[in-house]
SEMI-335982 format. One record per residue: residue number from 1; z, y, x of N, C-alpha, C, O in turn; residue in three letters. Coordinates in steps of 0.001 Angstrom, whole numbers, always signed. Layout:
% residues N
selo,n.z,n.y,n.x,ca.z,ca.y,ca.x,c.z,c.y,c.x,o.z,o.y,o.x,drenmi
NUM,Z,Y,X,Z,Y,X,Z,Y,X,Z,Y,X,ALA $
...
This chain:
% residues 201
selo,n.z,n.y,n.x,ca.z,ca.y,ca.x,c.z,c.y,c.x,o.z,o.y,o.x,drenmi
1,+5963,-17757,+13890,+4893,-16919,+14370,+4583,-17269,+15823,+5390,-17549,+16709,UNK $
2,+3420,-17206,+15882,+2960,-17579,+17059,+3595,-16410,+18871,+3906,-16698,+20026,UNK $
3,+3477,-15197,+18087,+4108,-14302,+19039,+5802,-15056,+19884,+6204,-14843,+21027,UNK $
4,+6213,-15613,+19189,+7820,-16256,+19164,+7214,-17368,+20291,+7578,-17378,+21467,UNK $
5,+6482,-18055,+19866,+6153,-19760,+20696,+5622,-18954,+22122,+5474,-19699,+23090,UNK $
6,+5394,-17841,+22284,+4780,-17757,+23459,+5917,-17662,+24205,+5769,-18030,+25371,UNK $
7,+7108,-17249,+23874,+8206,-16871,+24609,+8140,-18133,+25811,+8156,-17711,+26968,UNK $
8,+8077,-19418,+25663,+8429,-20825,+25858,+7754,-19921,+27439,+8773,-19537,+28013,UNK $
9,+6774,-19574,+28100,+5973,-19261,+28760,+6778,-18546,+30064,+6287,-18281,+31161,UNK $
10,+8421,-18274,+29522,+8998,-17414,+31094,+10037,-18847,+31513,+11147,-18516,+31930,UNK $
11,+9858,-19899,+31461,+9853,-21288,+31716,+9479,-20991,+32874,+8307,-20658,+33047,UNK $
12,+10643,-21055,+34249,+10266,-21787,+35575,+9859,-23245,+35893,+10514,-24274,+35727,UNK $
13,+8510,-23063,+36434,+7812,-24392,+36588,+7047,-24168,+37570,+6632,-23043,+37853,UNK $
14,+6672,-25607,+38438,+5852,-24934,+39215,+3990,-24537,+38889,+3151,-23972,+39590,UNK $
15,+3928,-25123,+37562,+2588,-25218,+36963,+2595,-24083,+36322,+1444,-23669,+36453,UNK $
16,+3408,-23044,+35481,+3266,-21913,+35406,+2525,-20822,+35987,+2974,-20157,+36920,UNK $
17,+1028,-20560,+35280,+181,-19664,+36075,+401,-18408,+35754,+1112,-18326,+34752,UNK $
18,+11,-17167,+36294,-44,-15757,+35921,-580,-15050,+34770,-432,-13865,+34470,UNK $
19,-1316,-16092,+34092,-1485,-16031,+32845,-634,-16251,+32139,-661,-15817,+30988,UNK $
20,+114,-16795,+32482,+1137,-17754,+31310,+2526,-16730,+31001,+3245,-16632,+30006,UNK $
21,+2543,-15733,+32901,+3579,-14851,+32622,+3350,-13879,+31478,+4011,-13653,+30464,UNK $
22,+1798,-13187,+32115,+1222,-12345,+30994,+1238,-12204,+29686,+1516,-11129,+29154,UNK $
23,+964,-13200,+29078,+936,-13996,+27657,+2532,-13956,+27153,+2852,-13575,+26028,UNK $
24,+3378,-14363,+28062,+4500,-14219,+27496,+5356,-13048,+27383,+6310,-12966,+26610,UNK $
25,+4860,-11895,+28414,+5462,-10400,+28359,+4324,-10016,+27221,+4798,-9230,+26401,UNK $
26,+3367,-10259,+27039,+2373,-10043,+25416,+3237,-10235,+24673,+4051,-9338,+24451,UNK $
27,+3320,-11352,+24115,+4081,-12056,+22747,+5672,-11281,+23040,+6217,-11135,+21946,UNK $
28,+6409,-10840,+23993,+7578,-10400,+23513,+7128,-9154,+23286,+7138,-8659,+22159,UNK $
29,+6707,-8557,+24311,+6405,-6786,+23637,+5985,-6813,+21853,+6616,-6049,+21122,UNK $
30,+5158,-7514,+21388,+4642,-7618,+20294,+5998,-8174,+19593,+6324,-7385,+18707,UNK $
31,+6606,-8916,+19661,+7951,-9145,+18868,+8784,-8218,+18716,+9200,-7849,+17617,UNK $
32,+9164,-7671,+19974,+9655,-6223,+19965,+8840,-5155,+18897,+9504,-4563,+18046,UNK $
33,+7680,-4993,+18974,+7315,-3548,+17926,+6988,-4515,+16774,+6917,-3954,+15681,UNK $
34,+6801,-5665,+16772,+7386,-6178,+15014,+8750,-5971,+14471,+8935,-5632,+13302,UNK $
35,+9776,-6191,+15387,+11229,-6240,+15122,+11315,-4898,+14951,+11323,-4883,+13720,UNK $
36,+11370,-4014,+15201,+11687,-2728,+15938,+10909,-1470,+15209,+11338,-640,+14407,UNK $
37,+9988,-1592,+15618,+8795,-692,+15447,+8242,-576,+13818,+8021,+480,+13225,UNK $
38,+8121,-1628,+13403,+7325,-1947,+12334,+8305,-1414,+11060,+7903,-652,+10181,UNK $
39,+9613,-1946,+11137,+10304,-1323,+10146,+11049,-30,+10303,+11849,+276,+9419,UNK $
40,+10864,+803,+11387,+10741,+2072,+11368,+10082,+2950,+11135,+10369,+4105,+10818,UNK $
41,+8833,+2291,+11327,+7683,+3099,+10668,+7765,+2984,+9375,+8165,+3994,+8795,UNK $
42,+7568,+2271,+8874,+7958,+2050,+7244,+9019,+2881,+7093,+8617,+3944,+6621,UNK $
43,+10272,+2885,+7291,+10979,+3701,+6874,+10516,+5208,+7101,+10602,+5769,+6009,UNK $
44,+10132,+5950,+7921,+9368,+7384,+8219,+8355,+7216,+7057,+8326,+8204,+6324,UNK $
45,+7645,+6362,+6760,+6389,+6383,+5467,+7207,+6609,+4558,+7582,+7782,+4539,UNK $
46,+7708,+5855,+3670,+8493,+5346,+3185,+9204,+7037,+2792,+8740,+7713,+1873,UNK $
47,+10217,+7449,+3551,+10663,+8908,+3493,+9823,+9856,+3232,+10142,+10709,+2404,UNK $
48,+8641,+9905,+3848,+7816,+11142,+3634,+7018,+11169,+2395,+6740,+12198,+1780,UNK $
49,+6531,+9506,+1942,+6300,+9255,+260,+7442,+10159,-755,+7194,+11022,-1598,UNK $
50,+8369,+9761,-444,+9568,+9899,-1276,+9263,+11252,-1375,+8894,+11720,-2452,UNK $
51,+9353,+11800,-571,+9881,+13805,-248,+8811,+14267,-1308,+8850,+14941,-2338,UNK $
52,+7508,+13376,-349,+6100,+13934,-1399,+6149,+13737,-2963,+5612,+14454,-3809,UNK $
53,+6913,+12607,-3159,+6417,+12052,-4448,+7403,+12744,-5526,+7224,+13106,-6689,UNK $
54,+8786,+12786,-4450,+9925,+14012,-5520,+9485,+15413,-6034,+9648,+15942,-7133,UNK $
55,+8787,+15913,-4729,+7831,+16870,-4943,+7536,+17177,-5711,+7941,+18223,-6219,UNK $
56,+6286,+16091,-6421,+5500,+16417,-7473,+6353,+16150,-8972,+6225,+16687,-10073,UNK $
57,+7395,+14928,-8410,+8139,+14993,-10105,+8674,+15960,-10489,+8856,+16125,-11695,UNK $
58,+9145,+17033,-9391,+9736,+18570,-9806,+8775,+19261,-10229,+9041,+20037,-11146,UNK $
59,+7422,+19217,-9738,+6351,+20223,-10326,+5713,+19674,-11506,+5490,+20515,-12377,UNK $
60,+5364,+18497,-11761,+5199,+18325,-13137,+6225,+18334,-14138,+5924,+18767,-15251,UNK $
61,+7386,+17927,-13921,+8427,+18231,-14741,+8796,+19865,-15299,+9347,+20289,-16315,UNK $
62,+8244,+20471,-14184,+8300,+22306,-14445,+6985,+22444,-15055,+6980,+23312,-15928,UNK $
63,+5823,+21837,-14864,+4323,+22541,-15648,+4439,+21582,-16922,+3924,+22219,-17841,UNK $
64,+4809,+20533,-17330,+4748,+19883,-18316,+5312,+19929,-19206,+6425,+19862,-18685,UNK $
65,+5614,+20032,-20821,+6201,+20478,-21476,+6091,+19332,-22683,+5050,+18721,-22924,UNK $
66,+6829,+19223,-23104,+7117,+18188,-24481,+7387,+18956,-25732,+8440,+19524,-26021,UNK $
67,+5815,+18867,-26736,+5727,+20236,-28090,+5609,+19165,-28932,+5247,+18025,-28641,UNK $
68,+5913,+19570,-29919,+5840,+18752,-31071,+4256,+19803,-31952,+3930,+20970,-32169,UNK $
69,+3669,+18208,-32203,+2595,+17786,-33040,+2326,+17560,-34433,+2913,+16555,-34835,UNK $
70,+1689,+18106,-35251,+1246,+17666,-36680,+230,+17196,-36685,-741,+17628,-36064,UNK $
71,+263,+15899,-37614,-1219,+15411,-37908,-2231,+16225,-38481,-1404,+17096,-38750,UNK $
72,-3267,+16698,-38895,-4038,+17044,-39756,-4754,+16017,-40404,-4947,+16144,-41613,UNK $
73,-5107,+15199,-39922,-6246,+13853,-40442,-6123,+13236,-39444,-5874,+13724,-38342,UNK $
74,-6344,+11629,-39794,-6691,+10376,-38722,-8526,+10596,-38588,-9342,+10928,-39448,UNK $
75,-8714,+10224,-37018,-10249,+10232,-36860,-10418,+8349,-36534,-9724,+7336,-36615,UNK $
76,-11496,+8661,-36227,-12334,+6948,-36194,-12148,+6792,-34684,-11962,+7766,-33955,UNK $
77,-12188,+5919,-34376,-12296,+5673,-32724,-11161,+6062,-31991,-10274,+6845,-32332,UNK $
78,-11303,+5354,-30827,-10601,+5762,-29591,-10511,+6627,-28396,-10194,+5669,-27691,UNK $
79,-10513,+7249,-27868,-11173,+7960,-26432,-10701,+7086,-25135,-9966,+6184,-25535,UNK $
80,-10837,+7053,-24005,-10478,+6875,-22874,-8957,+7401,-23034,-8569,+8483,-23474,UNK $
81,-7946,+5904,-22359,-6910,+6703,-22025,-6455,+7581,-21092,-6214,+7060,-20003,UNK $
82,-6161,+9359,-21223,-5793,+9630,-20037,-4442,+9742,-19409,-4251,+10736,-18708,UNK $
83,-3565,+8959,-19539,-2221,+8762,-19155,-2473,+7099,-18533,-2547,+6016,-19114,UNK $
84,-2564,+7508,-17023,-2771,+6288,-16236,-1081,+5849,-16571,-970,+4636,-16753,UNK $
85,-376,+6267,-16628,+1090,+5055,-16989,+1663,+4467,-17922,+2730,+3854,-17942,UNK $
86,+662,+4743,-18973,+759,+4337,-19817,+737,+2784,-20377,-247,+2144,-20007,UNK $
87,+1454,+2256,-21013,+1416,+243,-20958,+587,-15,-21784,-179,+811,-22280,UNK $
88,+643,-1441,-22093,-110,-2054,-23336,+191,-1600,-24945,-19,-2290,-25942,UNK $
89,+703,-337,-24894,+770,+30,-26335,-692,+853,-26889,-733,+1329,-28023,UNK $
90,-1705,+932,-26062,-3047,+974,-26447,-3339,+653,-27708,-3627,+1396,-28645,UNK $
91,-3235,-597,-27660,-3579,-1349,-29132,-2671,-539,-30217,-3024,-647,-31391,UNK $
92,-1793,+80,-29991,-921,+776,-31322,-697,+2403,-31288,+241,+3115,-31644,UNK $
93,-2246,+2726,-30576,-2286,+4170,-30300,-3476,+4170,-31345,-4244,+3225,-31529,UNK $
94,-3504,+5672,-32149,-4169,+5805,-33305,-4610,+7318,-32655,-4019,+7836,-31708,UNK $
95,-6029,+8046,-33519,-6775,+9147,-32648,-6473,+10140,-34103,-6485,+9699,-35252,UNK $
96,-6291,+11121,-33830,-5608,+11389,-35012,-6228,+13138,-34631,-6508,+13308,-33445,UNK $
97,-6408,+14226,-35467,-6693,+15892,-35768,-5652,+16383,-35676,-5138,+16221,-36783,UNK $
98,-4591,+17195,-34696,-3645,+17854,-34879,-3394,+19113,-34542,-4358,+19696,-34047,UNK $
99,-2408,+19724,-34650,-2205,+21452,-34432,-448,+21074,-34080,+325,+20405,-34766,UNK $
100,-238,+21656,-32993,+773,+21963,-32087,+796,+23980,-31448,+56,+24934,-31689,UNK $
101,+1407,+23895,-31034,+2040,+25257,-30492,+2463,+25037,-29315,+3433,+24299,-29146,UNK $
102,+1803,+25649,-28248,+1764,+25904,-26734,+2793,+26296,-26213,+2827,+27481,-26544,UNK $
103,+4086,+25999,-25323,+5330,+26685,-24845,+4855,+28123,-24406,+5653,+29054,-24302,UNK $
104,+3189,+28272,-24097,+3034,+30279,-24517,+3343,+31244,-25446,+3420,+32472,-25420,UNK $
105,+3566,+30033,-26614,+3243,+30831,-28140,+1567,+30532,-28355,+1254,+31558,-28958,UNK $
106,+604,+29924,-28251,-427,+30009,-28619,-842,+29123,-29495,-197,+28112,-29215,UNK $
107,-1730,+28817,-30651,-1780,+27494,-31641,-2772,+26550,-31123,-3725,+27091,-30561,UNK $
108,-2777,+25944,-31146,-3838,+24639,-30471,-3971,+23380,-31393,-3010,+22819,-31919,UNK $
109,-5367,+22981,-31533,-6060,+22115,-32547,-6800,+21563,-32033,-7682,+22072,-31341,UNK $
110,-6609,+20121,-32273,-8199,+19151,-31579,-7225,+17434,-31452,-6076,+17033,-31643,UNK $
111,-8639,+16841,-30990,-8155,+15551,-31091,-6862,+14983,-30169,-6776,+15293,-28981,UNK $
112,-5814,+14079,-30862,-4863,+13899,-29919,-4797,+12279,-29946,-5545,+11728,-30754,UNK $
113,-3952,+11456,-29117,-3784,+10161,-29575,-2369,+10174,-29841,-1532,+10932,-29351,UNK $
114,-2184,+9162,-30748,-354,+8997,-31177,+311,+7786,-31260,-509,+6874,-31370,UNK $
115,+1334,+7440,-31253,+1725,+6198,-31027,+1962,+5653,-32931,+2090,+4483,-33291,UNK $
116,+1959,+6800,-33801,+2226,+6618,-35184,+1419,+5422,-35282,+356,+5216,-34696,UNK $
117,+2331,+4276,-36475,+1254,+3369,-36620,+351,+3425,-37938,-563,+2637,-38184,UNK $
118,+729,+4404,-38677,-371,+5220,-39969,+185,+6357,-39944,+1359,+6589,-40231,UNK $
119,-677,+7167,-39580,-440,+8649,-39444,-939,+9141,-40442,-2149,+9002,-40616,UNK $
120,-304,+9716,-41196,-841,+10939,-42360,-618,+12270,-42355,+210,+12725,-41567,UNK $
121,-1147,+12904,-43017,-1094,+14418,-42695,+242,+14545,-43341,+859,+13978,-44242,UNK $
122,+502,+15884,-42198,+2043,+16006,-42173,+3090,+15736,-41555,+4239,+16176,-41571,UNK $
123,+2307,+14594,-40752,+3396,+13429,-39870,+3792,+14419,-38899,+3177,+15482,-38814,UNK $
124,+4681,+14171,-38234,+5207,+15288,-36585,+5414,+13836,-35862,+5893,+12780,-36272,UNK $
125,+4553,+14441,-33951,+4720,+13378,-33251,+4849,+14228,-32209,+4487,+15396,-32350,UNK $
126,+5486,+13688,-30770,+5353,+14550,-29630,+4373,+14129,-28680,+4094,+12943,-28504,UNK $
127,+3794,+15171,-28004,+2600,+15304,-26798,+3133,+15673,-25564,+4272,+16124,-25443,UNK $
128,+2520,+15535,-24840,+2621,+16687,-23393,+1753,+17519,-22952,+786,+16944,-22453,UNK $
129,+1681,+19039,-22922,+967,+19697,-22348,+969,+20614,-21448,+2101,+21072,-21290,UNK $
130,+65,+21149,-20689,+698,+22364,-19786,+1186,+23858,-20678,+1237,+24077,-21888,UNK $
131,+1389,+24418,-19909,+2117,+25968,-20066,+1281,+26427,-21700,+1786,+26835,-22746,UNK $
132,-119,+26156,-21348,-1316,+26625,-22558,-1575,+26208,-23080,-2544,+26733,-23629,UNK $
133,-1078,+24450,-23800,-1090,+23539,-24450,-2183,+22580,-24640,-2315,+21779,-25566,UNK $
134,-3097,+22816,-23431,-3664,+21793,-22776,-2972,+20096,-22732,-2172,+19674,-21897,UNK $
135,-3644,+19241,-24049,-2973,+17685,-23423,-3274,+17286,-22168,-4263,+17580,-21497,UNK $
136,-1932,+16280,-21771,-1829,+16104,-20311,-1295,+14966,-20457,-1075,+14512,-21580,UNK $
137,-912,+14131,-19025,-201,+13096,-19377,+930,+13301,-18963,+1066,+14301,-18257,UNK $
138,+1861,+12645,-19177,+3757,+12851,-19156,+3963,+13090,-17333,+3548,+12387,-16412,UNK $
139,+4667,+14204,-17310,+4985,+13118,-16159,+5826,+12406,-15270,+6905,+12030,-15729,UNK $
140,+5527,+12116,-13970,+6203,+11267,-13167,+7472,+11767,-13135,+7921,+12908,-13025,UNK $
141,+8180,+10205,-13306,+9510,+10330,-13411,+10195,+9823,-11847,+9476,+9265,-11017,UNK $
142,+11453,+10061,-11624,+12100,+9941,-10207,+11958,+8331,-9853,+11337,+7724,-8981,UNK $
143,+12904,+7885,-11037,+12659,+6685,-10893,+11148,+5888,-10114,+11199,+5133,-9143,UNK $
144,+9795,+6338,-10901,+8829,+5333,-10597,+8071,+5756,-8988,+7311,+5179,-8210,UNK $
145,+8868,+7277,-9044,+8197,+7730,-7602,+9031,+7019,-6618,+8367,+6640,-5653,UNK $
146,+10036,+6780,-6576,+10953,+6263,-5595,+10440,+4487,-5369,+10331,+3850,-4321,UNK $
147,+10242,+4130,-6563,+9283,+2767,-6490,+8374,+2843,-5874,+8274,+2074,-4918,UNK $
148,+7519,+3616,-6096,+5950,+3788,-5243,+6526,+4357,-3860,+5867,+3773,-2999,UNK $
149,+7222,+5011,-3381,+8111,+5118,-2626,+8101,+3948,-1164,+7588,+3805,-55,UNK $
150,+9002,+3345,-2058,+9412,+2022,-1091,+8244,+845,-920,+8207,+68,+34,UNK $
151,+7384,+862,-1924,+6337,+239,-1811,+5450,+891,-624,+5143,+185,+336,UNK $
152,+5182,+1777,-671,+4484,+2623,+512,+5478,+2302,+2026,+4843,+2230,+3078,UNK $
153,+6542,+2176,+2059,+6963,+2577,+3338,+6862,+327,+3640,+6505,-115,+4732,UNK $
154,+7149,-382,+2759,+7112,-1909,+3003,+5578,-1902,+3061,+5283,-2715,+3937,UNK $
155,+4833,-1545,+2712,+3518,-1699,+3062,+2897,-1407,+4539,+2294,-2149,+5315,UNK $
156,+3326,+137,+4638,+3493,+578,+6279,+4060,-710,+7191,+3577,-1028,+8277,UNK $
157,+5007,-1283,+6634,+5500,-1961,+8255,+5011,-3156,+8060,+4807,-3743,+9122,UNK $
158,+4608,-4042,+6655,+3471,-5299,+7095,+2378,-4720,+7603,+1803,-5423,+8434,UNK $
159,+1829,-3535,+7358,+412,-3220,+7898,+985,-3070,+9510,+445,-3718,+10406,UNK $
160,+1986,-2269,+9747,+2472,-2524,+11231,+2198,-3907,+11987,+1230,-4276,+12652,UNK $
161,+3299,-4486,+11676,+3108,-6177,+11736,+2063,-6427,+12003,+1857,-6599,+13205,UNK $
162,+1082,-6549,+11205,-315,-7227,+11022,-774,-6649,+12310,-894,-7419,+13263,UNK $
163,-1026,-5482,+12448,-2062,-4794,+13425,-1382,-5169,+15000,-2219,-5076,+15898,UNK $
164,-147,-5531,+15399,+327,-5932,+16115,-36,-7103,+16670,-499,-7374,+17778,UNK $
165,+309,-7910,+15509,+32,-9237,+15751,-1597,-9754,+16108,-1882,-10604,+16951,UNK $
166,-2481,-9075,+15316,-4234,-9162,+15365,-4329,-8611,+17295,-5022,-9149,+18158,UNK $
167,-3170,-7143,+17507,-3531,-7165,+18917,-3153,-8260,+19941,-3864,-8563,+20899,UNK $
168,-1968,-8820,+19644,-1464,-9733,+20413,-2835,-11571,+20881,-3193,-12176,+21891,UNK $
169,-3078,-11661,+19321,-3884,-12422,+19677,-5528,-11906,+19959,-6618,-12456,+19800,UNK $
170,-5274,-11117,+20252,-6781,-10491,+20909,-6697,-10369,+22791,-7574,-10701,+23589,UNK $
171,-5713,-9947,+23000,-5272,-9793,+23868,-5797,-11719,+24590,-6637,-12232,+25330,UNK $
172,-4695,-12088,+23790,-4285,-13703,+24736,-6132,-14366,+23864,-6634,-15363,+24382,UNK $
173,-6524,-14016,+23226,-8001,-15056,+23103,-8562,-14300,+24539,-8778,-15118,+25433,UNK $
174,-8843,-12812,+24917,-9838,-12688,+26074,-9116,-13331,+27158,-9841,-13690,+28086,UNK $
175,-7858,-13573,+27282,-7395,-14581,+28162,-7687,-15486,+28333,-8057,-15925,+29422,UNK $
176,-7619,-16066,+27316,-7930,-17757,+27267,-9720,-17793,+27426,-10403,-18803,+27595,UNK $
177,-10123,-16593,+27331,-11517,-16879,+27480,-12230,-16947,+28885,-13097,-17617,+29446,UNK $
178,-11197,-15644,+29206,-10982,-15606,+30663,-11204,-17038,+31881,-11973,-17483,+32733,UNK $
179,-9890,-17292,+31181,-9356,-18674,+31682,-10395,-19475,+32093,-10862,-19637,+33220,UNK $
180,-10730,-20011,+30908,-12237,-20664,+30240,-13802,-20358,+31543,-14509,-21261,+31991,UNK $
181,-13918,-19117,+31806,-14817,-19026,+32718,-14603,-18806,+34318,-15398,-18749,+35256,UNK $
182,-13356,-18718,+34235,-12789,-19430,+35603,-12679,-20921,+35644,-12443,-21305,+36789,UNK $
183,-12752,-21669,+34964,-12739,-23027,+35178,-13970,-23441,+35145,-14271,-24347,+35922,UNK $
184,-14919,-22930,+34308,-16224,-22966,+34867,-16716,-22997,+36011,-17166,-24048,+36468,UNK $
185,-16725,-21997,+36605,-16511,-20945,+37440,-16617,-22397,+38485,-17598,-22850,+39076,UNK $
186,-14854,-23008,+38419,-14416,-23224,+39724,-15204,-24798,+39820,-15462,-25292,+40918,UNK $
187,-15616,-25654,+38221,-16385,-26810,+38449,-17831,-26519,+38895,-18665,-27301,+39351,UNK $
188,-17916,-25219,+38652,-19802,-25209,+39328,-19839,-25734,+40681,-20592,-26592,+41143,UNK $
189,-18776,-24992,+41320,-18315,-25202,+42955,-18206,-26260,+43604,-18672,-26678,+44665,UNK $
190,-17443,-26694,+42735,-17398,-28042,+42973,-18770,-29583,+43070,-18784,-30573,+43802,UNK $
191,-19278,-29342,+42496,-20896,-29590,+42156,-20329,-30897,+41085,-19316,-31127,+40424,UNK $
192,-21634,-31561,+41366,-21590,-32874,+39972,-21325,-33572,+41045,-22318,-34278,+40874,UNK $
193,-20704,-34154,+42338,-20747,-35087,+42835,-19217,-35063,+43325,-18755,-35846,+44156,UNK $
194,-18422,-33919,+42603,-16936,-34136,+43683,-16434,-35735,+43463,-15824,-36340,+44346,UNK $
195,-16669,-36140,+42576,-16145,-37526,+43321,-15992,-38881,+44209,-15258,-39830,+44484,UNK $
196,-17473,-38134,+44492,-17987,-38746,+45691,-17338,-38321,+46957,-17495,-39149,+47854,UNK $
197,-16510,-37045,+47360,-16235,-36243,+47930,-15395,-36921,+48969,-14319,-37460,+48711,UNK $
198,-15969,-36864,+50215,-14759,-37823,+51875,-14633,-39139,+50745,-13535,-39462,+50294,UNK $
199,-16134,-39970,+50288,-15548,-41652,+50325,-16609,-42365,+51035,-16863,-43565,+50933,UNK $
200,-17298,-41360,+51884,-18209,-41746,+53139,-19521,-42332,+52338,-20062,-43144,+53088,UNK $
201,-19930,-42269,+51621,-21188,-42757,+50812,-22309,-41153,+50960,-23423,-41129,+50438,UNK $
């Protein structure tokens, strides 16, 4: 990384300009809150995902309920899946007429999807629904929250990283641009003829 090569820059020399110190207390500060900074923040993300995300696996695990299902009839078609975690077993989900019983006590009828691969009336399959037997999708388990988890808090500290590093070289380009119109600057002064300059012509 370029932040690292600038280090070379606290090199006593006598050609070493004040830029060069600058640039190099840049690039370490910025190494520092990459080293440092970046994976602490992630870890604080990272934790507060977790807390959040355990959170919700306790509250859907308490509103969600696992009832068992009867077929009444297979229907035609598919609907939209609504269980975003659901895998590629799509293709072996069938739309099927059923009647279940609500953890209220209440009876409930209407279209469900099932993993049966010929469902006939009679069949028993399990669903998930809330308290009123509303279908729902399953839910989040500890396991996948703790994944999304750590993904969130490693994401935090490359996004750290990154934004560091984008400042670092923002920083040292208006430098170098700097630079750039001071040397301008100092050949205007000079005119188009310094080399003519004391050779008596």
């Amino acid at each position: 990384m370029r932040a690292i090569r600038g280090l070379w820059r606290w090199r006593r020399n006598p050609l070493r300009r004040t830029t060069d110190l600058v640039e190099a207390w840049v690039a370490l500060v910025a190494l520092v809150l990459i080293v440092v900074a970046a994976p602490v923040l992630g870890s604080f993300v990272g934790a507060a995902a977790q807390s959040t995300l355990q959170r919700s696996v306790r509250q859907q695990q308490h509103d969600r309920h696992l009832v068992r299902a009867t077929v009444v009839r297979k229907l035609g078609g598919a609907p939209v899946e609504p269980d975003p975690d659901a895998t590629s077993a799509h293709d072996n989900r069938s739309r099927v007429q059923a009647d279940w019983t609500a953890p209220d006590g209440t009876r409930q009828h209407g279209p469900v999807l099932t993993t049966l691969r010929s469902p006939h009336k009679g069949d028993h399959f399990d669903v998930w629904t809330d308290r009123h037997g509303v279908i729902t999708a399953r839910p989040l388990d500890a396991v996948t929250a703790t994944t999304h988890a750590v993904l969130a808090g490693f994401g935090a500290a490359l996004l750290t990283a990154g934004l560091v590093d984008s400042g670092r070289r923002m920083i040292v380009w208006r430098m170098v641009r700097r630079r750039y119109a001071r040397w301008d600057q100092a050949w205007d002064r000079a005119g188009p003829d310094w080399g003519k300059a004391g050779t008596g012509s």
